[in-house]
C-alpha positions, 0 to 999 in steps of 0.5 A: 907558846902564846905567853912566850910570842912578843906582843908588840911585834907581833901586834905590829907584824900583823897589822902590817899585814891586815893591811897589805890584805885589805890593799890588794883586795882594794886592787881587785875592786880597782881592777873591776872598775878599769874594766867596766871603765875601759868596756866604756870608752870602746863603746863610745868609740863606736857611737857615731852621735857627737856631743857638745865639749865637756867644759864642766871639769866634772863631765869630761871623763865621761865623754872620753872618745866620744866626738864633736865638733866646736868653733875655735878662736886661738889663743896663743902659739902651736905647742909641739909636744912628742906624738904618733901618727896614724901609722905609729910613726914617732914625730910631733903633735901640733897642739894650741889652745882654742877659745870656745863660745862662752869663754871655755878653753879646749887644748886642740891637737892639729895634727901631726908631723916630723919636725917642729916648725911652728904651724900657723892656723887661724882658727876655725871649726874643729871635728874630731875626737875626745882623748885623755889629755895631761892630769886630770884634763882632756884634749880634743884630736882633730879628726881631718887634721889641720894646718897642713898636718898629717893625721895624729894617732886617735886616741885607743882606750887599748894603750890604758894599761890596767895593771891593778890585778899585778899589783893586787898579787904583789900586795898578797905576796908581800902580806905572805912574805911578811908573815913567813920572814915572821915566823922564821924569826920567831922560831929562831927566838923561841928555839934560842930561849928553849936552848937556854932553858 
């Protein structure tokens, strides 16, 4: 029966499926490391010790949801961009870009309110927490709030979704899927042959 098997499919067949294999083993390995990653960022929640604004691209994920504290000279217009209150209210987060000592540029969310009606701040010292920001970036959440604004929803390494043990099952499905859609077929082709003879 191995003679009768067509090599090039199924040298094709298999491979595919070898790797669809090897990627959802990759989402398990992923699925480890989000969780000691998240395990991570709700352990700095509860530290009270602030650090300094990881300027350095390359320290920035590591400070995640950990506080500080910074002088800000602003540079530019309040940005709104659609954002949560403490409450989980729908409205906007008021943001500008501060200039920090040393020429460092840090994306500062204010506060938050309802409408978008540009808010004027001069600038200053900023508290507050460290967050996930657009990309790659980070932005600091101003914890009290500024420029009048009400407070913004802090930053929860709860509303991180980590999904990689679905897409790990979703990859051994389609290997699985694979494989028997396969086989069908070749047992369709080989009871056609045998037909034949």
């Amino acid at each position: 029966m191995i003679r009768r098997l067509p090599i090039i499919p199924t040298v094709f067949v298999l491979a595919a499926v070898g790797v669809m294999i090897v990627l959802g083993f990759w989402q398990l390995d992923r699925r480890a490391q989000k969780e000691a990653m998240l395990a991570r960022y709700a352990a700095a929640q509860t530290l009270s010790a602030e650090v300094s604004w990881p300027a350095d691209p390359a320290a920035q994920e590591a400070l995640l949801f950990r506080r500080t504290t910074f002088d800000c000279q602003v540079e530019g217009r309040d940005r709104p961009i659609a954002g949560y209150d403490r409450k989980g209210t729908v409205g906007w987060a008021h943001s500008v870009t501060c200039v920090l000592p040393g020429g460092a540029r840090a994306e500062v969310v204010l506060g938050w309110a309802k409408d978008l009606a540009e808010r004027q701040w001069s600038g200053g010292t900023v508290r507050g927490v460290i967050a996930p920001g657009a990309g790659n970036a980070v932005r600091l959440i101003a914890d009290p709030p500024l420029a009048g604004l009400a407070a913004s929803a802090l930053p929860d390494p709860k509303t991180i979704p980590n999904n990689h043990w679905s897409y790990a099952i979703q990859w051994f499905l389609f290997a699985g899927v694979a494989l028997l859609i396969y086989g069908l077929a070749l047992r369709k082709r080989l009871a056609a042959r045998g037909d034949e003879g």
